[in-house]
PDB file of the backbone (N, CA, C, O) and the ligand in Angstrom, with CONECT records:
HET     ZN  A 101       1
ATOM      1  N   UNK A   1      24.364   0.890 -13.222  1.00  0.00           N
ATOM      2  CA  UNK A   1      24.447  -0.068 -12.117  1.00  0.00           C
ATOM      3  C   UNK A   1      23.924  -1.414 -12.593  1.00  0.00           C
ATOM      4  O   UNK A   1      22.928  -1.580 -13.297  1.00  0.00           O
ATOM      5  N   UNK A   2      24.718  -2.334 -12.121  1.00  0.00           N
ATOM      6  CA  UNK A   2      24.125  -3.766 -12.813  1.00  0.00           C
ATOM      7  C   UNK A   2      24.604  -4.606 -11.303  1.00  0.00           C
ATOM      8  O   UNK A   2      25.086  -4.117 -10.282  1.00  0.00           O
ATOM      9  N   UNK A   3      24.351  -5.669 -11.538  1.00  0.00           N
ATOM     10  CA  UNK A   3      24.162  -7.266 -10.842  1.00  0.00           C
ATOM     11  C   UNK A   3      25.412  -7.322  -9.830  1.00  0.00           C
ATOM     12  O   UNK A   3      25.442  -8.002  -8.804  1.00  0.00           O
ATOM     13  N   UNK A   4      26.849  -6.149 -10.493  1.00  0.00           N
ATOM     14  CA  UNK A   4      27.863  -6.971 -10.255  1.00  0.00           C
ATOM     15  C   UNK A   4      28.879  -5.796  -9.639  1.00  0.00           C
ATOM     16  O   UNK A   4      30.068  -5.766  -9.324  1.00  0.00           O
ATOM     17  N   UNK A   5      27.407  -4.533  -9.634  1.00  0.00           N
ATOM     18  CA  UNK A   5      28.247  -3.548  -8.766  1.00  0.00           C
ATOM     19  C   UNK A   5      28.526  -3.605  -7.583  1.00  0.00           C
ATOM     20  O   UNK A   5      27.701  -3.957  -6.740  1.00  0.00           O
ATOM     21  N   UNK A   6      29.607  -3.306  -7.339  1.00  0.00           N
ATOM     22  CA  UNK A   6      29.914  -3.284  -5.702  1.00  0.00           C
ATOM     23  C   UNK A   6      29.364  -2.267  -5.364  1.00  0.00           C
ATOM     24  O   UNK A   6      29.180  -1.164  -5.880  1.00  0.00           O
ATOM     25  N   UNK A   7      28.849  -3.242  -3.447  1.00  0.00           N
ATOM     26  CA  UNK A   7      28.321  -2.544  -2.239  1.00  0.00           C
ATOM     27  C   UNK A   7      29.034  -2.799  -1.557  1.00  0.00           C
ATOM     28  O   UNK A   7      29.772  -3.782  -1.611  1.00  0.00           O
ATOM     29  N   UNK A   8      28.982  -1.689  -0.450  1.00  0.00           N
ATOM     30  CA  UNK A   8      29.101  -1.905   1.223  1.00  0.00           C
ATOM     31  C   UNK A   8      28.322  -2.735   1.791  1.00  0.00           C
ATOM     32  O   UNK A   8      27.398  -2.857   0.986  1.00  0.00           O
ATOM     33  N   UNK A   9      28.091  -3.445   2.755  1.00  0.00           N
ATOM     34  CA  UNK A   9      27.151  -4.080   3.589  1.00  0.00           C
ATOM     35  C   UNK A   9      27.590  -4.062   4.341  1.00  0.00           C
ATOM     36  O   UNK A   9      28.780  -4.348   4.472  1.00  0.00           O
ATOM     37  N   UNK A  10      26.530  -3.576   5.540  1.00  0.00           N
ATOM     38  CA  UNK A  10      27.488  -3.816   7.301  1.00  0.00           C
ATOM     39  C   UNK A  10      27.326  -5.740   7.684  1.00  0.00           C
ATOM     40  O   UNK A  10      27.050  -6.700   6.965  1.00  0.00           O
ATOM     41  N   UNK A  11      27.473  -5.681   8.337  1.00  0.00           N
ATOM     42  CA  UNK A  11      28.467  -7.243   8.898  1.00  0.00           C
ATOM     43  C   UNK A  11      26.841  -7.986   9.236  1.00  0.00           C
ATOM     44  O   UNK A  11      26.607  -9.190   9.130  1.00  0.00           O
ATOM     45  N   UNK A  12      25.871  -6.954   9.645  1.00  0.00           N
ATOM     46  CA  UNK A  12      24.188  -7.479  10.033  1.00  0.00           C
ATOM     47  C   UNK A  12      24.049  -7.747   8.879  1.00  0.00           C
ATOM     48  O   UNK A  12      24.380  -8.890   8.563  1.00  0.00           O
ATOM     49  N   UNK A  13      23.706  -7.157   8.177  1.00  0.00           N
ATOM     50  CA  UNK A  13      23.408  -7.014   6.677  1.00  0.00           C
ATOM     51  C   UNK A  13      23.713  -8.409   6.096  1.00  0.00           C
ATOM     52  O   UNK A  13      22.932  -9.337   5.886  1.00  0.00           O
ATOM     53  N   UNK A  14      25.284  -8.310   5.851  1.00  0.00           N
ATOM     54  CA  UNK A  14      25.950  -9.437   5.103  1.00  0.00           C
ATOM     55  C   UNK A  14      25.448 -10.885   6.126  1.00  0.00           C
ATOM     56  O   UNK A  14      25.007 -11.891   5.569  1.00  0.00           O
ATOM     57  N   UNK A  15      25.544 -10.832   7.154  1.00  0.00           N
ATOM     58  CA  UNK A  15      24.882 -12.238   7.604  1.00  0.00           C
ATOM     59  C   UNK A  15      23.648 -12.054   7.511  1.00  0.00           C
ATOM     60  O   UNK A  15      23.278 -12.861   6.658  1.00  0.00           O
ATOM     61  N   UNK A  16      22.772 -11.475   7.873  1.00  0.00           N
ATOM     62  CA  UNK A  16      20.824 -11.767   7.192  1.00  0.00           C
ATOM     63  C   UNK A  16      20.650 -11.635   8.613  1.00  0.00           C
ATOM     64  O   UNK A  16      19.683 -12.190   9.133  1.00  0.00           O
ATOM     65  N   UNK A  17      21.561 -10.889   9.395  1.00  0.00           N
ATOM     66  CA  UNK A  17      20.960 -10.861  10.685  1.00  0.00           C
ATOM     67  C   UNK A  17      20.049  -9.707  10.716  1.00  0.00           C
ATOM     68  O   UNK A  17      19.232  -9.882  11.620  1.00  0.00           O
ATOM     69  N   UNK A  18      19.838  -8.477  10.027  1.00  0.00           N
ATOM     70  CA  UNK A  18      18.963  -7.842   9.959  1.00  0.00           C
ATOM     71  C   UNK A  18      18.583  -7.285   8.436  1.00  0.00           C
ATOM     72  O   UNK A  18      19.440  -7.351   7.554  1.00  0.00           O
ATOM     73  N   UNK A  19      17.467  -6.817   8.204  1.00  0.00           N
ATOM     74  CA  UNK A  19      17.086  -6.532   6.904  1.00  0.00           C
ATOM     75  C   UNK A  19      18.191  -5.167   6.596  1.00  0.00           C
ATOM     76  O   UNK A  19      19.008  -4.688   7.381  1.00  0.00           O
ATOM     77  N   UNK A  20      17.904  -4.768   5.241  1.00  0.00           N
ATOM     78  CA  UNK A  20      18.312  -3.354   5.012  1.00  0.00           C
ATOM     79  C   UNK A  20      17.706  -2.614   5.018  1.00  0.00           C
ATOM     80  O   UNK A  20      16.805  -2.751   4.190  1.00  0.00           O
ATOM     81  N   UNK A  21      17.662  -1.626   5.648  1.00  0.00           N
ATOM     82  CA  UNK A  21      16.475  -0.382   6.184  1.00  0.00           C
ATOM     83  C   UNK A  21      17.070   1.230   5.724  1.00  0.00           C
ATOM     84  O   UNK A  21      16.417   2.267   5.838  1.00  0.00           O
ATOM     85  N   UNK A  22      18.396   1.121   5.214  1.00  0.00           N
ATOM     86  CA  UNK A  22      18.997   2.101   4.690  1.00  0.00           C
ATOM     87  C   UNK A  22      19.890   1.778   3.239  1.00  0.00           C
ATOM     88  O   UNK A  22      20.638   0.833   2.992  1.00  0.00           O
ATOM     89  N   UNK A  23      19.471   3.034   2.336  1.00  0.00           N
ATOM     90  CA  UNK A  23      20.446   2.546   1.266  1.00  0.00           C
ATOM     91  C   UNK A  23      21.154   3.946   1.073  1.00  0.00           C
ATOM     92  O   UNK A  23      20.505   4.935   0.736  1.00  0.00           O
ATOM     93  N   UNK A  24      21.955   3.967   1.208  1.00  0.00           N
ATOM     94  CA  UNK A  24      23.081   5.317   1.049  1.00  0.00           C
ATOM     95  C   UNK A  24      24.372   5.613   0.108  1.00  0.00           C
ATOM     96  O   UNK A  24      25.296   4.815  -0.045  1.00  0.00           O
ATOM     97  N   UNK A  25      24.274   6.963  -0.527  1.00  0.00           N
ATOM     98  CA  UNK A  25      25.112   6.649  -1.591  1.00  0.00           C
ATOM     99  C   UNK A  25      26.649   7.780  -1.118  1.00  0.00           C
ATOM    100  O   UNK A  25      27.218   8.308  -2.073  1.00  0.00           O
ATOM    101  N   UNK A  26      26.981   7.950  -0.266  1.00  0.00           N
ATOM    102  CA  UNK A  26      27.854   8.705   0.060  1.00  0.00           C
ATOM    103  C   UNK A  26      29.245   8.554  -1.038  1.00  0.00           C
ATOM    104  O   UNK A  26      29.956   7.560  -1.186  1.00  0.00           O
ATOM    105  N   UNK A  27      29.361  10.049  -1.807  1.00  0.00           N
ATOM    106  CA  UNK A  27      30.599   9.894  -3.267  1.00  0.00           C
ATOM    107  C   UNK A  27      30.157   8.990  -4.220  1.00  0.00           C
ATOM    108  O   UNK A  27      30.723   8.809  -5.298  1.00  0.00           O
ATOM    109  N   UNK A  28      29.185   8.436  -3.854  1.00  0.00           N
ATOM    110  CA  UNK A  28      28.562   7.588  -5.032  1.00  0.00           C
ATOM    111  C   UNK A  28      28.680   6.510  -4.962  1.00  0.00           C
ATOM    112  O   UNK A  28      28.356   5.842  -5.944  1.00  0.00           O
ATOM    113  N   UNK A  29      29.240   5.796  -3.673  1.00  0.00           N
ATOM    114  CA  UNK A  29      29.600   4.068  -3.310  1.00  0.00           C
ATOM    115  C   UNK A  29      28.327   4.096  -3.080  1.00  0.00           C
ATOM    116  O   UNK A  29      27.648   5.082  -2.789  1.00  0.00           O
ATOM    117  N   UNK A  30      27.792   2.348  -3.288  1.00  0.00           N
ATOM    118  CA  UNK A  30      26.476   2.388  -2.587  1.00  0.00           C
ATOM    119  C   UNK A  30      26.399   1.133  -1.366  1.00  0.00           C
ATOM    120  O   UNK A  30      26.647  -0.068  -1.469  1.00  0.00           O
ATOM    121  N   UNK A  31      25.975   1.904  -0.250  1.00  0.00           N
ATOM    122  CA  UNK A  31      25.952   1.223   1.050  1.00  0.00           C
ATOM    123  C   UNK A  31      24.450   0.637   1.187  1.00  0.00           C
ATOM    124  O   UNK A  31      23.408   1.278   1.052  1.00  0.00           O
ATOM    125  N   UNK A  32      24.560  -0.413   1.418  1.00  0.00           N
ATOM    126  CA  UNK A  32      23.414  -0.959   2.176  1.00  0.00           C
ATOM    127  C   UNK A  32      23.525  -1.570   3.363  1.00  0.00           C
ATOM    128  O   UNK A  32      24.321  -2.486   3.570  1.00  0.00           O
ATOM    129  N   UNK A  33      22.455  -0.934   4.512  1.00  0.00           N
ATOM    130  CA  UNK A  33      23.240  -0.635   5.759  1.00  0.00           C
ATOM    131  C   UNK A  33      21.928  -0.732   6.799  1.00  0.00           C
ATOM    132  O   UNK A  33      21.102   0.176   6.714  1.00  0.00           O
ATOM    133  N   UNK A  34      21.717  -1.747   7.731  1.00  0.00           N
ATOM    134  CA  UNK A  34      20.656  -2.151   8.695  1.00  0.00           C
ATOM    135  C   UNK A  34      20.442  -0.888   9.196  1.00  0.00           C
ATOM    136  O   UNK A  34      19.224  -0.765   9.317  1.00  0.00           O
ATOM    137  N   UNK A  35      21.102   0.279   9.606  1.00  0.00           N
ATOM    138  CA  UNK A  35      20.160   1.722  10.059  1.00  0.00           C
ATOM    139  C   UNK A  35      20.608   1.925  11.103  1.00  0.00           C
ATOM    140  O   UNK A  35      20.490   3.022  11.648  1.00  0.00           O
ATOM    141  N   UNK A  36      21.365   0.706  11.753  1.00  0.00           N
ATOM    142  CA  UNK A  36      21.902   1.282  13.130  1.00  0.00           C
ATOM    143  C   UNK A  36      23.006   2.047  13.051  1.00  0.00           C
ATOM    144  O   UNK A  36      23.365   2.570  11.996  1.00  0.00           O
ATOM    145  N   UNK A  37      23.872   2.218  14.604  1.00  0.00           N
ATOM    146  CA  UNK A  37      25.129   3.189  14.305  1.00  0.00           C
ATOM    147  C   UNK A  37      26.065   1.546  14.066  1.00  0.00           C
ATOM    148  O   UNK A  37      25.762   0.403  14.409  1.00  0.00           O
ATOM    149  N   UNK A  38      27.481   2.189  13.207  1.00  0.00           N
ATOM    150  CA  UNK A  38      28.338   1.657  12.988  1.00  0.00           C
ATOM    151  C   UNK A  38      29.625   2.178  13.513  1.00  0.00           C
ATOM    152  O   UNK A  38      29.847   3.389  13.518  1.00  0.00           O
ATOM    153  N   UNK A  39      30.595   1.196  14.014  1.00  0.00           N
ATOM    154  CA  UNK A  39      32.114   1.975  14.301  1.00  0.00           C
ATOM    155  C   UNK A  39      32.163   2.568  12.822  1.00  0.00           C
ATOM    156  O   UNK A  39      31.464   2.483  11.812  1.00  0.00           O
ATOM    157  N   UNK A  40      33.177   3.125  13.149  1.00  0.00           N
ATOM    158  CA  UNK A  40      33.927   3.940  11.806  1.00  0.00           C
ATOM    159  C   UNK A  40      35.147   3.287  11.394  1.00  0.00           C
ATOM    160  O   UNK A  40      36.171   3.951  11.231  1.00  0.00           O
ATOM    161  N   UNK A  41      35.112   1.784  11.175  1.00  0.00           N
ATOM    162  CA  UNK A  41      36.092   1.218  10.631  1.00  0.00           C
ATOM    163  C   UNK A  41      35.449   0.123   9.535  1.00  0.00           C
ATOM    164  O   UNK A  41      34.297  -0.274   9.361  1.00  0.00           O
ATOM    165  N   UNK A  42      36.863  -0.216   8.803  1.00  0.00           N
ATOM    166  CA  UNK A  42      36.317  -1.284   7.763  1.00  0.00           C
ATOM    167  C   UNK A  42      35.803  -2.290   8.107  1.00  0.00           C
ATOM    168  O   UNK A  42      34.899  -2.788   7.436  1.00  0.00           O
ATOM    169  N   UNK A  43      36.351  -2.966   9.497  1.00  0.00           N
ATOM    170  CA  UNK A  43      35.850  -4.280   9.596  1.00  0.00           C
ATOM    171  C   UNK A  43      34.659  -4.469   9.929  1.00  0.00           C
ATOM    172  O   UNK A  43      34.244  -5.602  10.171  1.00  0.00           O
ATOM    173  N   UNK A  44      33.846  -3.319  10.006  1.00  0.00           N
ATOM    174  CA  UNK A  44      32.209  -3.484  10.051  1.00  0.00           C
ATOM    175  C   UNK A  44      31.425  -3.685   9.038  1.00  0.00           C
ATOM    176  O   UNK A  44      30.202  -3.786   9.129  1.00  0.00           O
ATOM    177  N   UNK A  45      32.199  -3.770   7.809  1.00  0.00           N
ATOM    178  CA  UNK A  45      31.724  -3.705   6.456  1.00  0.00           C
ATOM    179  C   UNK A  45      32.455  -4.752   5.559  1.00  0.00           C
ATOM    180  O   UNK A  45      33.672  -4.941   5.576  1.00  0.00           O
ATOM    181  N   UNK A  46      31.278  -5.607   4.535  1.00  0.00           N
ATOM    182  CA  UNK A  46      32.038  -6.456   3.651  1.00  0.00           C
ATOM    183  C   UNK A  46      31.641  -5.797   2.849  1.00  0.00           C
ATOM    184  O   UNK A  46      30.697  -5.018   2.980  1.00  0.00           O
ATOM    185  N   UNK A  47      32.541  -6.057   1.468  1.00  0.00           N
ATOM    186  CA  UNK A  47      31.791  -5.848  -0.066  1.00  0.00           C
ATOM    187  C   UNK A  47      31.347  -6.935  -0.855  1.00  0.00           C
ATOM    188  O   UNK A  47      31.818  -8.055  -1.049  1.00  0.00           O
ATOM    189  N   UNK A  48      30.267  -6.317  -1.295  1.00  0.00           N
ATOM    190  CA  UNK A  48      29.703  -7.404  -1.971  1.00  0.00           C
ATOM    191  C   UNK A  48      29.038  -6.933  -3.546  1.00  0.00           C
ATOM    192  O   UNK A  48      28.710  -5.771  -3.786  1.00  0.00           O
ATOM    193  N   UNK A  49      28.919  -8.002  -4.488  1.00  0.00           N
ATOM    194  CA  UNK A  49      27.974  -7.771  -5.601  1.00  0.00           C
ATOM    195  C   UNK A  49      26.458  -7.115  -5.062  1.00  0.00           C
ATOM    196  O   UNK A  49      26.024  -7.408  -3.948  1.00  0.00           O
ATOM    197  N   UNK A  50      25.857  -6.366  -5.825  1.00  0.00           N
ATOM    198  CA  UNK A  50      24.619  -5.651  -5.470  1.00  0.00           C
ATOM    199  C   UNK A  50      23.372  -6.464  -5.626  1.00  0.00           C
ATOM    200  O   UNK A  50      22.310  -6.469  -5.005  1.00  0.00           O
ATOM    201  N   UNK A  51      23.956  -7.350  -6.942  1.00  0.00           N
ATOM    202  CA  UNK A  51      22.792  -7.936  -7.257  1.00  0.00           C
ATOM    203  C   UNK A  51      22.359  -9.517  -6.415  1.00  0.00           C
ATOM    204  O   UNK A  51      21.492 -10.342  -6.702  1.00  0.00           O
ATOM    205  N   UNK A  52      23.467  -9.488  -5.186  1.00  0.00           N
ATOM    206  CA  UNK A  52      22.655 -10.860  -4.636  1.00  0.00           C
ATOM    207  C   UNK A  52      21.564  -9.999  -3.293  1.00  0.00           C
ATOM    208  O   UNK A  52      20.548 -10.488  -2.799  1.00  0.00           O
ATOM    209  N   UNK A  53      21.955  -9.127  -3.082  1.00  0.00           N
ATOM    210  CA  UNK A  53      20.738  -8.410  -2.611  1.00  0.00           C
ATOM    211  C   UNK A  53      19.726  -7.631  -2.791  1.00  0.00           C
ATOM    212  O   UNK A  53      19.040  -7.017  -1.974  1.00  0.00           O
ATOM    213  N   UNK A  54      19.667  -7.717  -4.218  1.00  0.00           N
ATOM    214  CA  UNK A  54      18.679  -7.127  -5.287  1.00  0.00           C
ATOM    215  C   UNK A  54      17.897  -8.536  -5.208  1.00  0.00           C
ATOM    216  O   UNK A  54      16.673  -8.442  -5.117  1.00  0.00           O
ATOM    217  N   UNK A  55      18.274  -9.413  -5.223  1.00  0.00           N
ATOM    218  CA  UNK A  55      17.888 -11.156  -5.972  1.00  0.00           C
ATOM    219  C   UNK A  55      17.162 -11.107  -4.598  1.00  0.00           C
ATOM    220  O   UNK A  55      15.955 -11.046  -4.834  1.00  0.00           O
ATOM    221  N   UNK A  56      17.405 -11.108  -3.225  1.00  0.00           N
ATOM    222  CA  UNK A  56      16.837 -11.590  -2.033  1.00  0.00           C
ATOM    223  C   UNK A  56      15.665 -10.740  -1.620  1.00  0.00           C
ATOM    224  O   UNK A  56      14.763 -11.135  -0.882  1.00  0.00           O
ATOM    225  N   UNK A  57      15.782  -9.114  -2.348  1.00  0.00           N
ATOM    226  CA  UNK A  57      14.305  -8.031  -1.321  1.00  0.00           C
ATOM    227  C   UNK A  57      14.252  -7.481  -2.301  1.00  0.00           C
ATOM    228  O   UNK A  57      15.217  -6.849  -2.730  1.00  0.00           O
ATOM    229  N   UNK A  58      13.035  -7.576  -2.970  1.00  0.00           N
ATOM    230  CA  UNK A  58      12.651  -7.028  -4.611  1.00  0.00           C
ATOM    231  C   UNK A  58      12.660  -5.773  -4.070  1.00  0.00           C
ATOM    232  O   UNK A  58      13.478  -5.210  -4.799  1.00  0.00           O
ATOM    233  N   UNK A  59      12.186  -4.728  -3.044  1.00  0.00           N
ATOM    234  CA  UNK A  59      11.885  -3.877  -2.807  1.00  0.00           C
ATOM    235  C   UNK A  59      12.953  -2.954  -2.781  1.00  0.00           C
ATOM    236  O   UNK A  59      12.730  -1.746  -2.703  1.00  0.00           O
ATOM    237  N   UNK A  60      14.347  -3.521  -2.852  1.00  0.00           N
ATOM    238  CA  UNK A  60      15.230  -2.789  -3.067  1.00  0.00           C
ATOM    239  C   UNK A  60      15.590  -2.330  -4.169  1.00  0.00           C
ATOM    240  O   UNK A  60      16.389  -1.403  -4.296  1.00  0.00           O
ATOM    241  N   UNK A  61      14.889  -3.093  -5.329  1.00  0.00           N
ATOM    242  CA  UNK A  61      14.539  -2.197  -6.605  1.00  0.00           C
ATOM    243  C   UNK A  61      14.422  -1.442  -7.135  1.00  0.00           C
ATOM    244  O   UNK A  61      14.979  -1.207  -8.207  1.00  0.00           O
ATOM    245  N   UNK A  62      13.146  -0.362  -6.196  1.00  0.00           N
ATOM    246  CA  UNK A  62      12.961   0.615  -6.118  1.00  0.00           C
ATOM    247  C   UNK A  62      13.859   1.547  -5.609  1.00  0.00           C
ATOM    248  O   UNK A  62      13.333   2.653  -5.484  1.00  0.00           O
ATOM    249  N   UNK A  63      14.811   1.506  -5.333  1.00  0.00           N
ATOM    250  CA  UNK A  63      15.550   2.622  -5.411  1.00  0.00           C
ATOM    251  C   UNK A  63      17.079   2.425  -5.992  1.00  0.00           C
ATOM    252  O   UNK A  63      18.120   2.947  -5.594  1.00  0.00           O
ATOM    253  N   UNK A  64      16.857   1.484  -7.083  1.00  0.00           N
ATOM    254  CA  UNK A  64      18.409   1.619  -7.658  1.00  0.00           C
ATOM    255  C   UNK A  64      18.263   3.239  -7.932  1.00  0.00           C
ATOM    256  O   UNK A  64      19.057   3.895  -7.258  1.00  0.00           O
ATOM    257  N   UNK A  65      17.548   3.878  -8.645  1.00  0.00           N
ATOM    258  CA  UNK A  65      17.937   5.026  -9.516  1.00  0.00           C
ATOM    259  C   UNK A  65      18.376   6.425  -8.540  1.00  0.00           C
ATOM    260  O   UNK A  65      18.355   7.636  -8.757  1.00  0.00           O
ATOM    261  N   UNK A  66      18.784   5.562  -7.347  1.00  0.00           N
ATOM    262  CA  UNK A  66      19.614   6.590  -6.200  1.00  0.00           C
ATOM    263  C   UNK A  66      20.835   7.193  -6.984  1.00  0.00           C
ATOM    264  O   UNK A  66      21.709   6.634  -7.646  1.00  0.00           O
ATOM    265  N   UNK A  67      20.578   8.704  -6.654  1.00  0.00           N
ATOM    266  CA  UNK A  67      22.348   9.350  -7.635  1.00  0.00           C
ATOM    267  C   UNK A  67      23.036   9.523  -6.448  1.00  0.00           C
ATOM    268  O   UNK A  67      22.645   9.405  -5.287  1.00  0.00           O
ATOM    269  N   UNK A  68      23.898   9.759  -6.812  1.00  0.00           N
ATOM    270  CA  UNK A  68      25.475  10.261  -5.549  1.00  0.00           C
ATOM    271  C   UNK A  68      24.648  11.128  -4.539  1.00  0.00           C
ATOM    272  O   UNK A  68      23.776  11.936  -4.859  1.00  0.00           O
ATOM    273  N   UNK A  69      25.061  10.829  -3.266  1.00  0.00           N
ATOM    274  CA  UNK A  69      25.044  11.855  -2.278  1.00  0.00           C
ATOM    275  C   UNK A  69      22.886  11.723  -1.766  1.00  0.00           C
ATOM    276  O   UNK A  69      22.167  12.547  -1.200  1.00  0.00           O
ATOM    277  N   UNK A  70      22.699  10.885  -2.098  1.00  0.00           N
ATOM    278  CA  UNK A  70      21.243  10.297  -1.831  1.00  0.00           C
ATOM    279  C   UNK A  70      20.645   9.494  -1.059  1.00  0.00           C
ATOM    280  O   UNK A  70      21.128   8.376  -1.243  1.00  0.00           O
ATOM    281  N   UNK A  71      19.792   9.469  -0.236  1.00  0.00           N
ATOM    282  CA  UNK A  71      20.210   7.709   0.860  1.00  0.00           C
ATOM    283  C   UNK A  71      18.781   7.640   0.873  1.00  0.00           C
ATOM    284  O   UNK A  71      18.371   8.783   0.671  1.00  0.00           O
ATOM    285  N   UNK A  72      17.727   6.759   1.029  1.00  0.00           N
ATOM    286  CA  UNK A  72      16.668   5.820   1.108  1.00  0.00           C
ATOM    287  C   UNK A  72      16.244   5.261   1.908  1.00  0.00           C
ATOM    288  O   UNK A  72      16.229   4.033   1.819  1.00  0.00           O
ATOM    289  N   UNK A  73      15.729   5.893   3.011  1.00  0.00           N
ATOM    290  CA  UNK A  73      15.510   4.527   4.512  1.00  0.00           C
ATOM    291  C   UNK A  73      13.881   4.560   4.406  1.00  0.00           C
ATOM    292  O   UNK A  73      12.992   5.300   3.984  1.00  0.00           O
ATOM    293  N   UNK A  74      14.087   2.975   5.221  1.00  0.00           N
ATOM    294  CA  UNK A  74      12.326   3.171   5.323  1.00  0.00           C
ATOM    295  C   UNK A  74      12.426   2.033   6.982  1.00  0.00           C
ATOM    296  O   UNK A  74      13.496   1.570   7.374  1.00  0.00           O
ATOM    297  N   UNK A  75      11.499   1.871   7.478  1.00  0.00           N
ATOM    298  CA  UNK A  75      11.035   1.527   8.942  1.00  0.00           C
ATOM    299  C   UNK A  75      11.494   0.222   9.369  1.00  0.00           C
ATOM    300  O   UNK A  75      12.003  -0.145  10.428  1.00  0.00           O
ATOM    301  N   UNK A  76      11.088  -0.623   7.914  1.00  0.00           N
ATOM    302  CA  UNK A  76      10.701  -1.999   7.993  1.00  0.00           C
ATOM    303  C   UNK A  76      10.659  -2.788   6.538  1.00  0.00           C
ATOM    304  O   UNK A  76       9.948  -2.440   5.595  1.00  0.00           O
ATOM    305  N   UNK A  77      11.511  -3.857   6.544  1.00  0.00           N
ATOM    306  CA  UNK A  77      10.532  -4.305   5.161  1.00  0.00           C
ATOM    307  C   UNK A  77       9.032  -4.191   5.131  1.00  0.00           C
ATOM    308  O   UNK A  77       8.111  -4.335   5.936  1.00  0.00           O
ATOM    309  N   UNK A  78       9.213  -3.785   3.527  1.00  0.00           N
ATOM    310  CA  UNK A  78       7.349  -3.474   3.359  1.00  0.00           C
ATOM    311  C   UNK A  78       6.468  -2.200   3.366  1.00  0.00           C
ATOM    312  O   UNK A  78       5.367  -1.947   2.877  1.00  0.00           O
ATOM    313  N   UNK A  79       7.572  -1.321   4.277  1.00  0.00           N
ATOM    314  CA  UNK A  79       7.094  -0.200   4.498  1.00  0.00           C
ATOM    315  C   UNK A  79       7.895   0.874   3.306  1.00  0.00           C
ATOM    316  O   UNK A  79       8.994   0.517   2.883  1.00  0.00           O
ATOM    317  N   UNK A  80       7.233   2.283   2.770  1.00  0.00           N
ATOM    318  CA  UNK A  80       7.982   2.792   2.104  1.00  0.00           C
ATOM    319  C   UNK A  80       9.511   3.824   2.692  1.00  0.00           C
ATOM    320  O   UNK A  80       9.897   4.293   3.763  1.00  0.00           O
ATOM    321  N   UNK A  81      10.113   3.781   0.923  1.00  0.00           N
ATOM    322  CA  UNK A  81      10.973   4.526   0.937  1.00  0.00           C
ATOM    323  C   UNK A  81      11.179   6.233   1.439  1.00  0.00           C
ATOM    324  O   UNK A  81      10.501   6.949   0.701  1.00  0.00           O
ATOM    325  N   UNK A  82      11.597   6.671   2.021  1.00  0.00           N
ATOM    326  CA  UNK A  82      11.948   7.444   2.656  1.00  0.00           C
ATOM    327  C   UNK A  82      13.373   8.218   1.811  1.00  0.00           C
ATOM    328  O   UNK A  82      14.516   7.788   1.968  1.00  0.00           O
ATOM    329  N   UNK A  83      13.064   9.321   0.983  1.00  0.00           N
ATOM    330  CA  UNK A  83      14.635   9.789   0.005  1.00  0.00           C
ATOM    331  C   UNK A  83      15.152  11.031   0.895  1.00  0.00           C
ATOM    332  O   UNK A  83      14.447  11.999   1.178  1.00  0.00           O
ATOM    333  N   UNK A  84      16.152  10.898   1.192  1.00  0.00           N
ATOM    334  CA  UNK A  84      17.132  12.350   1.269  1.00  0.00           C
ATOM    335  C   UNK A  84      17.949  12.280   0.774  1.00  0.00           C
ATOM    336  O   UNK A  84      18.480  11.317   0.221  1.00  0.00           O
ATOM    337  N   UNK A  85      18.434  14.046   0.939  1.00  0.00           N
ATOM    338  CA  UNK A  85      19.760  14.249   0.367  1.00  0.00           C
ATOM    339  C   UNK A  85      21.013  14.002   1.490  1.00  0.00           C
ATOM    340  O   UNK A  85      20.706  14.402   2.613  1.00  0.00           O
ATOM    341  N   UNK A  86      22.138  13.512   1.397  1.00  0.00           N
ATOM    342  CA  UNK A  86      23.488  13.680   2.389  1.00  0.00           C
ATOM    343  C   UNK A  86      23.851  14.739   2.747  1.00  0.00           C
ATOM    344  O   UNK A  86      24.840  14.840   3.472  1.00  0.00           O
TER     345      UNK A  86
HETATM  346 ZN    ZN A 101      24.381  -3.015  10.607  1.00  0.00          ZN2+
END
């Protein structure tokens, strides 16, 4: 995984209207995803490079080394990671 992998981001996300509080790897895409519910369509989701939201919340750092089928939530920025399996 590098700078220039593609993510999911829900539409909060991609505008900075809310932090990322979930990181999920469902088949091995990796979503980063405010925690709420989402429709089940695309247009709730942009893609984006990983690494401009690596660059903005160091704390998301900590869990690049998520493998397939793994997801990461935590409360709040600041607060810890939280690992399950899918
Ligand atoms: Zn969202």
């Amino acid at each position: 995984m590098d700078g220039h992998t593609k993510a999911y981001v829900c539409t909060h996300v991609f505008s900075g209207d809310r932090p990322v509080l979930l990181v999920s790897r469902p088949e091995g895409d990796w979503c980063l995803l405010c925690g709420d519910e989402h429709p089940d369509d695309a247009s709730a989701y942009r893609v984006v490079g990983i690494g401009h939201f690596l660059d903005a919340d160091a704390a998301l750092s900590e869990v690049v080394d998520l493998v397939p089928d793994q997801e990461a939530e935590r409360a709040a920025p600041g607060e810890p990671w939280i690992r399950a399996t899918l």
